[in-house]
C-alpha positions in Angstrom: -12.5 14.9 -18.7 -10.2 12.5 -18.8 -11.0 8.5 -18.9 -10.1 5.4 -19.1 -11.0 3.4 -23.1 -10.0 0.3 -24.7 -8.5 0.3 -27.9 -8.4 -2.3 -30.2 -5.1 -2.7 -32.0 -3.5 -4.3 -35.1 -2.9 -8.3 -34.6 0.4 -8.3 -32.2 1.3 -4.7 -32.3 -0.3 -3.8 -28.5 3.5 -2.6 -27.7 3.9 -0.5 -31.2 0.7 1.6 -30.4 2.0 2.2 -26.5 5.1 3.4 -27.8 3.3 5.4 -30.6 0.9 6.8 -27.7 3.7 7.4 -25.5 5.6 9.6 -28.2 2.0 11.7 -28.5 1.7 12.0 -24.2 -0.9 9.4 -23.5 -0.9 7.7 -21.2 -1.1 3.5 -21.9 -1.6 0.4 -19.5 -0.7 -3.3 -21.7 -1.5 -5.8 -19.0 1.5 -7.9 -19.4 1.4 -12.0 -17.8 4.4 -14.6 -17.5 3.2 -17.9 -19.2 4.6 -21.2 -20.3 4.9 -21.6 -23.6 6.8 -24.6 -26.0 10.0 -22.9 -28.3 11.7 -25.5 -30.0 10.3 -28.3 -28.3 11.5 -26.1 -25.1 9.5 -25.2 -22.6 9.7 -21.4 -21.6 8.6 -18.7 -19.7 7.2 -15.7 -21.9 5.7 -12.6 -21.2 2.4 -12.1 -23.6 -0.4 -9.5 -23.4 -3.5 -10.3 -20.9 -5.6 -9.5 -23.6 -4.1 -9.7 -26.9 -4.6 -6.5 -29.5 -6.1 -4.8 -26.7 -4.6 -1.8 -24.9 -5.5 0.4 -21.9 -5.4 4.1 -22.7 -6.0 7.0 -20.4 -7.0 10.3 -22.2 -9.3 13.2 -22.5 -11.4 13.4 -25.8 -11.7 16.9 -25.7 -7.6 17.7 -25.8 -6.8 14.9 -27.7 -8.1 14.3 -30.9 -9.5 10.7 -31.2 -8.8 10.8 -35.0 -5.2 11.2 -33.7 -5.2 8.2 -31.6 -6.8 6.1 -34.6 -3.9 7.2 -36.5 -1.0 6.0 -34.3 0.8 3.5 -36.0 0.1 0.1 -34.3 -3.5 1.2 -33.2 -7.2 0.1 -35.0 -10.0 2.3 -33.0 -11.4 3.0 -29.6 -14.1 0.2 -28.4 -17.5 1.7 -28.0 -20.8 1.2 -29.0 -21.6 2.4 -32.5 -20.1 6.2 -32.9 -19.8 6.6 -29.0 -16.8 5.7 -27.0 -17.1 3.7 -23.5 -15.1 4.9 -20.6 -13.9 1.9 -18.5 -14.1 2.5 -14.4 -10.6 3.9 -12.4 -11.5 1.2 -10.2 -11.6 -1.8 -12.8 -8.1 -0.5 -14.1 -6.7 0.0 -10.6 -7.9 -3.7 -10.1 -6.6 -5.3 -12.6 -2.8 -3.1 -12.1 -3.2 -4.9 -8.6 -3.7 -8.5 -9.9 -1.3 -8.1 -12.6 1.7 -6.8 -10.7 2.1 -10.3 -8.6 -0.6 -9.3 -6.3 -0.4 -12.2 -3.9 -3.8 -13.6 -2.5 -3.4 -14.0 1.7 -3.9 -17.6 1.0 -0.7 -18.1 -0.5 0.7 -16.8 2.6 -1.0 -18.6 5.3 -1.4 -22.1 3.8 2.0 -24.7 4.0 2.6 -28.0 2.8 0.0 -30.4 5.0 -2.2 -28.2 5.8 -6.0 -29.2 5.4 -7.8 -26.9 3.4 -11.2 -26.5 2.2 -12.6 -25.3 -1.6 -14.8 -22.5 -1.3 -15.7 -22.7 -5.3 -15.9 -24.9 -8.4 -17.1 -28.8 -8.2 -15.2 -29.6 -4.9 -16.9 -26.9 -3.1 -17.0 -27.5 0.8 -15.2 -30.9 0.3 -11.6 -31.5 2.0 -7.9 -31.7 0.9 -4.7 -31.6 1.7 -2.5 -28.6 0.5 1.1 -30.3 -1.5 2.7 -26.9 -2.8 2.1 -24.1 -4.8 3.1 -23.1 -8.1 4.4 -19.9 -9.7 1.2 -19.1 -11.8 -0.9 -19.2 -8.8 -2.3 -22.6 -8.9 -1.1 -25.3 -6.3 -1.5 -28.7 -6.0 -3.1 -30.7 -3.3 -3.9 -34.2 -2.3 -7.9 -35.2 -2.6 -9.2 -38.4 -1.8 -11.7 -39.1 -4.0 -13.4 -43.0 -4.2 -10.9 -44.0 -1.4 -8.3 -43.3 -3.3 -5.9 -40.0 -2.4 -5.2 -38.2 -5.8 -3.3 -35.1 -6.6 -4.8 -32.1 -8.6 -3.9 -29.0 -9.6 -6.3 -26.3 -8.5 -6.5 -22.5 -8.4 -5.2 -20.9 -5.3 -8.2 -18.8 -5.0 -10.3 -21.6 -4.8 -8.6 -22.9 -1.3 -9.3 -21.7 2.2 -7.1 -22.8 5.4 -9.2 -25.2 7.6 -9.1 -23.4 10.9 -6.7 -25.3 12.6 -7.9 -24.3 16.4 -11.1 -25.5 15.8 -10.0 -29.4 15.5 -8.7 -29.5 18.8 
């Protein structure tokens, strides 16, 4: 039956084994993310894997041969414990597709510039701010008065919910 594994690959050759795997019909998912990074005292945006030499692969054991798939050029083995190979959940995969592929939280929708907000996680939890703007790697700032004095943070987006602004009135 077919299933989801991991396998490990050689140190920065995730894309050679997907193509390899591709050329032999199996199917491949390389979580790719956008990050800065500094080129030449430049700061850029570059694509890298989510999980460096690690690679999604969707087969079944029984059609193809796993000796096969530890062949393919680019590839090291199948994660597992000891001679056994661990299927990974559909629904972890299909998670992850969603959060990779610019799945937008609802809070990024509903929240604008001066709205209060509230942290529902980390240190601040429960305490107040002000929401300043979002950035493209879903973080945002906002402004926190801390000691008396208002200071701006940057903060995960996931970490914010809108103060409801109907019940202030």
């Amino acid at each position: 039956m077919k299933s989801w594994y991991l396998l490990y690959c050689k140190s920065r050759e995730e894309v050679r084994a997907q193509q390899n795997l591709a050329l032999q019909e199996v199917e491949s998912y390389l979580p790719m993310i956008s990050q800065q990074k500094k080129v030449r005292n430049k700061t850029q945006m570059v694509t890298a894997p989510l999980f460096p030499s690690y690679l999604f692969i969707y087969f079944d054991p029984e059609v193809t041969s796993v000796s096969k798939i530890h062949n393919t050029r680019g590839a090291n083995r199948i994660v597992g414990c000891r001679e056994d190979m661990t299927p990974i959940d559909d629904r972890i995969i299909s998670a992850l597709k969603r959060r990779v592929q610019g799945h937008v939280p609802d809070v990024e929708k509903t929240i604008s510039k001066g709205d209060k907000v509230t942290f529902v996680d980390g240190p601040f939890k429960d305490l107040e701010a002000i929401f300043d703007e979002s950035n493209p790697d879903k973080r945002c700032h906002v402004l926190f008065t801390i000691m008396g004095q208002q200071k701006r943070i940057l903060v995960e987006l996931t970490n914010l919910k809108l103060i409801d602004k109907t019940s202030e009135i």
